[in-house]
N, C-alpha and C positions, 0 to 999 in steps of 0.2 A: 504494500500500500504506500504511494505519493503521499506527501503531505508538504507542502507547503507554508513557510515560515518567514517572517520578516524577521532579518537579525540587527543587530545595534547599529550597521553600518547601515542602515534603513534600507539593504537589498534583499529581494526575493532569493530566498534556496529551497532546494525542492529536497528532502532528506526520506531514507527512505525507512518507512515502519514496521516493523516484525512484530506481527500479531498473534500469540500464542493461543492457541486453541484451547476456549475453556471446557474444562475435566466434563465428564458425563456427573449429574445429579447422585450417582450410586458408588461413585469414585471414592475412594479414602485419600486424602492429600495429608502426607506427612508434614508436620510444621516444625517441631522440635524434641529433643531430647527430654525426657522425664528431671531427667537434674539438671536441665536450666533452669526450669520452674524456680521461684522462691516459693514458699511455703507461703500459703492466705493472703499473696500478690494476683496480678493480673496480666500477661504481656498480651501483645498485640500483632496480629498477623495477617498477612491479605490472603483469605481464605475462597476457593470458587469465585473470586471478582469482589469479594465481601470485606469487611472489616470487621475482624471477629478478635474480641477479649477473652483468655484463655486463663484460667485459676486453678490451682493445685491447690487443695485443701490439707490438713496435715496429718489424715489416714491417707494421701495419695490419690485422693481420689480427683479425676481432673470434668474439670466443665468447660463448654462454649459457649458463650451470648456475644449476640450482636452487639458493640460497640458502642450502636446512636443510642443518648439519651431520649425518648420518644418526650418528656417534658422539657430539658434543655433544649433540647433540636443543636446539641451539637455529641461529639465522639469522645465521652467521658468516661463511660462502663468501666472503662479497665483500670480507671484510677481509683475505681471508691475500694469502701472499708468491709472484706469478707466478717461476716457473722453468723451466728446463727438465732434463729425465733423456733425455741421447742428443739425439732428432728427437721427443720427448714434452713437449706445452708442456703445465704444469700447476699446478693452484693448490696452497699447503698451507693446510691448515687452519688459525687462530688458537690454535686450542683444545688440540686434539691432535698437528696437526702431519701429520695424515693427505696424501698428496697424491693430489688428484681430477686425474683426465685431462681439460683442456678441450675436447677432440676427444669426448667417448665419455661423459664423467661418472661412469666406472670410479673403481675407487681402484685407486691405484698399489700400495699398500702390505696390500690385504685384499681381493682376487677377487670377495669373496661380496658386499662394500659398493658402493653407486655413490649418484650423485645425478645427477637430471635433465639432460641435455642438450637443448636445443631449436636451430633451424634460426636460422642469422642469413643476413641478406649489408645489404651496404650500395650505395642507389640514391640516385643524388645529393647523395653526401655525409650522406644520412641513412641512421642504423644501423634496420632493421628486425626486429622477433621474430616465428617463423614458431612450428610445431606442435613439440610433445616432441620428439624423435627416435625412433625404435623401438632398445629396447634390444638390444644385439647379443649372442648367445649364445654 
């Protein structure tokens, strides 16, 4: 693919773009090692074309949510503060303070709100990102 760009010298260059073909929906895309993780952190990764916030909890157990704050309206998820409400591990927000369920990607605190959850597991020490989840009614 062409694409055409004005650069600083204010002339047209025509540069050319390698399009990587996105994964099939059922694809597992490897993102990182189990021991990068920090322990009840978050990192962040371009997952399927997505921006997905990634937590290890500190049985090991690892989640994906989507990124966007759906209240903020900007890409905070992966900063807030892992806890737990009960046997509910969940992240809060930075922003608002909202807290998203990392089992389901509900909000704890607003029914009607949620944010993406997608499928993990980890195979050989490497954490892998599966498809969305189907949101549950």
């Amino acid at each position: 693919m062409a694409v055409a760009r004005r650069n600083r010298a204010r002339t047209w260059r025509t540069y050319v773009a390698t399009v990587t073909p996105r994964p099939a929906h059922d694809e597992w895309q490897p993102v990182c090692a189990l021991a990068e993780l920090e322990v009840d952190r978050a990192a962040t990764a371009l997952v399927h074309g997505q921006a997905i916030a990634i937590f290890r909890l500190a049985d090991d157990r690892v989640f994906a949510l989507g990124n966007h704050d759906p209240f903020a309206k900007a890409s905070v998820i992966a900063k807030g503060i892992v806890g737990c409400r009960g046997d509910v591990p969940f992240v809060g927000s930075p922003a608002h303070g909202h807290a998203f369920d990392l089992r389901t990607g509900r909000c704890l605190d607003d029914p009607a709100a949620a944010v993406p959850a997608y499928d993990v597991k980890v195979v050989d020490g490497m954490v892998h990102v599966g498809q969305r989840k189907a949101v549950a009614a």
